[in-house]
Legacy VTK file of the C-alpha trace (Angstrom):
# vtk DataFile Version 3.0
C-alpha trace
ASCII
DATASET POLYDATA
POINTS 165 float
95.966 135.685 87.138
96.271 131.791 86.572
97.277 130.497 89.275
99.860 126.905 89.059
98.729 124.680 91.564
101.392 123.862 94.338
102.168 120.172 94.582
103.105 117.630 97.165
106.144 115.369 96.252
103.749 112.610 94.464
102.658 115.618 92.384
98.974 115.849 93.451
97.420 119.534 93.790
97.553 120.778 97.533
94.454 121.387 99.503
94.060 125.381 100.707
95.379 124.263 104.463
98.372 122.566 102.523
99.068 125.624 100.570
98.810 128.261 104.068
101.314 125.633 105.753
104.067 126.076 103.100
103.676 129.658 103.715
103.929 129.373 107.230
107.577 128.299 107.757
109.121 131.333 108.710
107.738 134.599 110.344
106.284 136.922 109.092
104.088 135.016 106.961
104.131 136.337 103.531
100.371 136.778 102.953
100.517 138.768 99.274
102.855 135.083 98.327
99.997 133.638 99.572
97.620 135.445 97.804
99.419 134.663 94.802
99.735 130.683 95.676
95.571 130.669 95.605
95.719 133.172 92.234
93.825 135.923 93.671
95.042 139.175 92.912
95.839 142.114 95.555
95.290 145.697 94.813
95.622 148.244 97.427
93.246 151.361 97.024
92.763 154.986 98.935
89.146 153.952 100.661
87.804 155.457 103.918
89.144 154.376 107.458
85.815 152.158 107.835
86.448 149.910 105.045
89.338 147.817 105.344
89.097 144.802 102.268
87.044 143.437 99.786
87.242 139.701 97.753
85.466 139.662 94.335
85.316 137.606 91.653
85.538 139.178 88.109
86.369 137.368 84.391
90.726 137.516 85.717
89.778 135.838 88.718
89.600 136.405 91.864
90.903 139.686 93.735
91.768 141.407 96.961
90.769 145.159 96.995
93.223 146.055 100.656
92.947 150.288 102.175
96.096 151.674 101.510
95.625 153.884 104.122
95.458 151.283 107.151
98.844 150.523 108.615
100.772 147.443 107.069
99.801 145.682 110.006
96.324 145.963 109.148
96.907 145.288 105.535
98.318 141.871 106.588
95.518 140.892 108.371
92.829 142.610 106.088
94.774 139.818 103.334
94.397 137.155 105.885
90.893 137.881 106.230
89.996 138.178 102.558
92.265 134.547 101.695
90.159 132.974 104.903
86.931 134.072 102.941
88.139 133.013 99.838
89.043 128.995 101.606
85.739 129.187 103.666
83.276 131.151 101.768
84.802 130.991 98.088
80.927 129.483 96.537
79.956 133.243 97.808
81.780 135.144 96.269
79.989 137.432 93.313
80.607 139.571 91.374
79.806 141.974 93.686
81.981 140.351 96.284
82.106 140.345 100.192
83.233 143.592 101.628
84.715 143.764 105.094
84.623 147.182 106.962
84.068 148.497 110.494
80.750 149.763 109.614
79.780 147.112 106.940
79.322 143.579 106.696
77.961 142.277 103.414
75.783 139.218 102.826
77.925 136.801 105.236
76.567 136.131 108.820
78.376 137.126 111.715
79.464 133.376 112.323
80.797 133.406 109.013
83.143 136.697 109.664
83.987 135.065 113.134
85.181 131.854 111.435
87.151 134.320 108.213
89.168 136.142 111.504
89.671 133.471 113.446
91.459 131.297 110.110
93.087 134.948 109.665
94.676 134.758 112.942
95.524 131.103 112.416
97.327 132.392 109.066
99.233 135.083 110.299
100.007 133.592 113.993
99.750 129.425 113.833
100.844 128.242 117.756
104.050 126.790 116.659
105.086 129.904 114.712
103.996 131.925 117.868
105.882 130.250 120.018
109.082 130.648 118.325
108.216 134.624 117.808
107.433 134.363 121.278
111.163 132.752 122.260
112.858 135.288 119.700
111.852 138.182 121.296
112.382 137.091 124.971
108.974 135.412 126.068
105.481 136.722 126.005
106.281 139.591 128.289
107.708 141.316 125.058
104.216 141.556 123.435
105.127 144.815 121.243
108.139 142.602 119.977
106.378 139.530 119.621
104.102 141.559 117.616
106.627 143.055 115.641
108.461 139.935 114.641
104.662 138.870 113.523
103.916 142.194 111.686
100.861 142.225 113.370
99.092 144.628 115.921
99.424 144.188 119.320
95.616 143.797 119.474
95.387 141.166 116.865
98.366 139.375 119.470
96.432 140.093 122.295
93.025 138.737 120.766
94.598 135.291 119.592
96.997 135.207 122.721
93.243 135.720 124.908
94.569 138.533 126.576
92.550 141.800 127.202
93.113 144.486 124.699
LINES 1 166
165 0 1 2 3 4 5 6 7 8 9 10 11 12 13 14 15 16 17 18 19 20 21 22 23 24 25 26 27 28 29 30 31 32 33 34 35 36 37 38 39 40 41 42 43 44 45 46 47 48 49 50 51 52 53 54 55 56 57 58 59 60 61 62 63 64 65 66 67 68 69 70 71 72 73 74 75 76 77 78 79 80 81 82 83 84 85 86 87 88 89 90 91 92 93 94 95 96 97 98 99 100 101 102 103 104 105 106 107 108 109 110 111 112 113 114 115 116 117 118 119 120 121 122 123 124 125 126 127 128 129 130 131 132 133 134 135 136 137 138 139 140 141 142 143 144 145 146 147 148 149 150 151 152 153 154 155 156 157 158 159 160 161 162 163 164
């Protein structure tokens, strides 16, 4: 996929926080646009429950392998995940990739996947786009709404939020 760099009005290339911001104006934030913004391909596949993503690198570009069986919701943030490895960790990506499952954890430390869900949660749920979720739905007490308006789990919510899960 070749990707067009976005541009800021003086027509220089945008840096990858840059290009998440534009994304982030309204709820929920489209994270397959995003996807698209960096170049990187998504293709969802039938994979067991333990495996949720994978980013690899291969002569097209860059790509997002996604289970098709997880809910949307954990599509989303599997996405969010893969982009935050591909802005952090993008100088470690192979050919054979970084894959990102329950069970498995590829070459990347556990810092590393700490700092790939943490920017995911930033992606999908940035403060001031929480906030206004937050207001929409009635105030935090709605967290299943919140959520909702998010298209995220209540757990992921709950985790960024610092609320027990």
């Amino acid at each position: 996929m070749m990707m067009t760099p976005l541009k800021d009005s003086c027509g220089r290339p945008l840096g990858p926080f840059s290009v998440i911001r534009e994304r982030q104006r309204s709820y929920p934030v489209d994270v397959g646009g995003l996807a698209h913004d960096f170049g990187i391909s998504v293709i969802r596949k039938d994979w067991p429950d333990d495996l949720s993503g994978a980013i690899g690198k291969d002569d097209k570009g860059y790509f997002i392998v996604v289970n098709a069986k997880h809910s949307e919701e954990r599509q989303r943030f599997t996405i969010a995940h893969e982009i935050a490895h591909y802005v952090l960790h993008r100088d470690r990506i192979g050919k054979d990739g970084i894959k990102d499952g329950l069970l498995y954890r590829s070459k990347l430390s556990d810092i590393d996947e700490r700092a790939a869900n943490r920017l995911a949660a930033d992606i999908l749920m940035p403060a001031d786009m929480l906030g206004r979720a937050a207001a929409d739905a009635g105030g935090l007490k709605n967290l299943d709404q919140v959520a909702a308006n998010l298209k995220v789990s209540r757990t992921a919510l709950s985790i960024r939020l610092g609320l027990p899960t």
